[in-house]
Each structure stands twice: as structure tokens, then as C-alpha cells.
C-alpha positions in Angstrom: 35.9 37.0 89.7 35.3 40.7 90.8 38.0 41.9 93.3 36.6 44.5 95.6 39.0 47.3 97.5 41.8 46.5 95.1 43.1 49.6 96.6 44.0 48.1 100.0 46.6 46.1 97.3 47.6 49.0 95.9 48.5 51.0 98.4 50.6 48.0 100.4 52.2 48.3 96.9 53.9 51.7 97.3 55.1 50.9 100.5 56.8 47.7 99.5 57.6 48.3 95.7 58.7 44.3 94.8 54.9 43.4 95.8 53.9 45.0 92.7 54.6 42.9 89.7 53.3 39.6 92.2 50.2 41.6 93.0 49.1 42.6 89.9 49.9 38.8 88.3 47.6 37.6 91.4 45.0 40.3 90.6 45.1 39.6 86.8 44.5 35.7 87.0 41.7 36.2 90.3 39.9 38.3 87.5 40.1 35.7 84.9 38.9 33.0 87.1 35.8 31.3 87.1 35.8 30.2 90.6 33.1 28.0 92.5 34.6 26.3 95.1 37.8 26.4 97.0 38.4 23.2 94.7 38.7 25.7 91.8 40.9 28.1 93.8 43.3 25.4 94.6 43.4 24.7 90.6 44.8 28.3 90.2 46.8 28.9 93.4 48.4 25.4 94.7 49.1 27.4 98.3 45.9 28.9 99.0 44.1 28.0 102.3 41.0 28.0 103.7 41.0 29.5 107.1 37.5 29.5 107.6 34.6 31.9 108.2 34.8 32.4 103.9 38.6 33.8 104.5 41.1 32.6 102.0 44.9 33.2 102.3 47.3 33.6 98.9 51.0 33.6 99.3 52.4 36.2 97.0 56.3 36.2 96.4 57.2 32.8 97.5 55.7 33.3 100.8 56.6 37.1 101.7 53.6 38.5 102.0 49.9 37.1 102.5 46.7 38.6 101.1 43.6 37.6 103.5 40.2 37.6 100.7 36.7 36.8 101.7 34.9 35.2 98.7 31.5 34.9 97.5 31.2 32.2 95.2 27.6 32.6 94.5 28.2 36.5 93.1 31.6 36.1 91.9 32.9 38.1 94.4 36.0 38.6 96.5 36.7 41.2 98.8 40.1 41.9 100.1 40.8 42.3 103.7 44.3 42.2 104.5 47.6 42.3 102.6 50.8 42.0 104.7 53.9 40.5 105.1 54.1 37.1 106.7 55.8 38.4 109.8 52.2 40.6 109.5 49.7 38.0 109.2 50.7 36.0 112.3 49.7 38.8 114.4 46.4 39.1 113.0 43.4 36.7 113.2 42.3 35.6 110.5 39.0 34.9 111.1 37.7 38.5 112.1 39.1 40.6 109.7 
């Protein structure tokens, strides 16, 4: 998979410096997938959930924070559009962002 704005990861990284090592192992294994389904997601990542409207949620650090992506199967694609912590990600909705 092809993760696009990997600096929206990146730059939640230097403000919380033990997301780091659990971001870059998520990002390494995402771009090593061959995902086409959320079936295949679920094979890498036992926690992910589909929230709908092509959002997906990962739980990175047993739960401490929570990266919102929007795949595209079809193109290998998946764009990030939130990272957070999980106090964070129940203020947002998931489905517009």
C-alpha cells in the first residue's frame, strides 16, 4: 500500500516522542501489505475498524492513540487523515474527516 501525507504521522510524532517507534512499525507493515479488502486489513491489524464512508481506525500503542486512514483498495492507496490520542478521536467524527 502507498500511504499518502505520512507527514501528518510525522509531525504528531515530535509532539508525542513514544508514538514513534509504533508509527513507523505501523507505516512499515501498511507499505508491505497487499490489501484488498477490510478482510485483508483485519489479517495484519486484529483491532482495526471500519467506521464507514472508506475510514478505517488503527490502534497504535495498545490503544493510546488512533490513526483515522481512508483507503482505496482499487489503487493501493491510503490516505491519512487523523492521528490522535484516544482521548482525541472521541471528539472528532469519524466519518467527515
Amino acid at each position: 500500500m502507498v500511504i499518502i501525507t505520512t507527514s501528518t504521522l510525522y509531525r504528531f510524532a515530535e509532539i508525542h516522542a513514544d508514538a514513534v517507534e509504533p508509527i513507523n512499525d505501523w507505516a512499515e507493515k501498511v507499505k508491505q501489505a497487499e490489501w484488498n479488502n477490510f478482510n485483508d486489513v483485519k489479517q495484519s491489524f486484529r483491532s482495526a475498524d471500519f467506521v464507514g464512508n472508506d475510514r478505517y481506525v488503527f490502534n497504535l500503542k495498545g490503544n493510546r492513540y488512533r490513526v483515522v486512514v481512508m483507503i482505496h483498495f482499487k489503487v493501493r492507496t491510503l490516505y491519512v487523515r487523523f492521528i490522535g490520542t484516544h482521548a482525541d478521536y472521541d471528539r472528532i467524527d469519524v466519518s467527515t474527516i
